[in-house]
C-alpha positions in Angstrom: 163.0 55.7 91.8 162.1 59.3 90.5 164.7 60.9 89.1 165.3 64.8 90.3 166.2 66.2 86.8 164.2 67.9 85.1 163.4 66.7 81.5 164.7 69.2 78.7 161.6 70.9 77.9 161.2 74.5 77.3 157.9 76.0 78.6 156.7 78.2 75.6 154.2 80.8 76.5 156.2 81.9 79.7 157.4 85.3 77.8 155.0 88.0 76.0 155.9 89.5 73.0 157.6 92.1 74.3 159.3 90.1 76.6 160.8 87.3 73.8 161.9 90.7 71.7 163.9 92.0 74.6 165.5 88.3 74.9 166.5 88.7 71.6 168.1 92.3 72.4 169.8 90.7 74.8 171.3 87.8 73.0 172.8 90.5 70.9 174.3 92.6 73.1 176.0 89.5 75.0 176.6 88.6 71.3 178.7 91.7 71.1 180.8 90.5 74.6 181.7 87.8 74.3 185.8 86.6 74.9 185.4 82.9 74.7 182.6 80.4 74.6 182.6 77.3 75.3 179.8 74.0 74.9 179.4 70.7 76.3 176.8 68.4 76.0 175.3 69.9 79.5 175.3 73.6 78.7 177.6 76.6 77.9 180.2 78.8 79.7 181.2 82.2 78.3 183.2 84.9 79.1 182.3 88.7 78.0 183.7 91.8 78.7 182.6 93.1 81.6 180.6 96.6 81.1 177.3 97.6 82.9 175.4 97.3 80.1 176.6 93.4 79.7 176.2 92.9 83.5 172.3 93.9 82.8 172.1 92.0 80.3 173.2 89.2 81.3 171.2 89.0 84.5 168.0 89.8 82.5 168.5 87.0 80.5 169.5 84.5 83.0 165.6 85.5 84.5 164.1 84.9 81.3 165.8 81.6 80.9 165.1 80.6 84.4 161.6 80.8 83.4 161.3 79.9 79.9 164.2 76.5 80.5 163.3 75.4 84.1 165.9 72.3 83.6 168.5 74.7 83.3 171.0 75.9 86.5 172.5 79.2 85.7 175.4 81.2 86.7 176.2 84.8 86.7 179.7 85.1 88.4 180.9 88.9 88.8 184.3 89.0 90.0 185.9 92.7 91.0 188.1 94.6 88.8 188.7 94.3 85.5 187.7 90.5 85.3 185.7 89.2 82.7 181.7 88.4 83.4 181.1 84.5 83.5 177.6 82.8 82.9 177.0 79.6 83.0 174.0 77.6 81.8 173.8 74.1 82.5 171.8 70.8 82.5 170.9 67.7 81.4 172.7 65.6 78.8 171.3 67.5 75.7 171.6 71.0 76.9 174.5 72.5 75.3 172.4 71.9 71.5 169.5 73.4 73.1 171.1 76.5 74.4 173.8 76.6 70.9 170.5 76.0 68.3 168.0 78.9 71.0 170.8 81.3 71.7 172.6 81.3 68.2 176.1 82.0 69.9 
């Protein structure tokens, strides 16, 4: 029986230069955000303030994940008011080092 998970393999290429530069402006700016983090052997949650620039941000880099870490399921959850910006990126056993040694958070 075929198993429906994806291996942990990131596909490398998927980005241009330009593209893997504004990851890593990204990264920073979430860097900035962030309230509380938190890994597991599956993935990461974190909490940032909640600001439009971090909303961007965090979207954009949930696409360039998407494509770069197709194991990966990510969440962006944006709840009204003053509430705090959630994303969560999750997946196989293994995932959280992957994301804490790529992200640097």
């Amino acid at each position: 029986m075929m198993s429906d998970t994806p291996p942990i393999a990131c596909t490398p290429g998927v980005l241009n230069d330009d593209e893997n530069q504004g990851r890593e402006a990204l990264i920073e700016t979430l860097r900035q955000a962030v309230l509380s983090l938190s890994f597991s052997d599956h993935g990461l949650a974190v909490k940032l303030h909640k600001s439009k620039e971090t909303v961007l941000a965090a979207a954009r880099l949930a696409a360039f994940e998407s494509l770069c870490c197709p194991f990966l399921s990510i969440r962006l959850r944006i709840d009204p008011g003053e509430a705090p910006l959630a994303l969560e990126m999750i997946g196989p056993s293994g995932s959280g080092e992957v994301l804490r040694t790529e992200l640097g958070l």
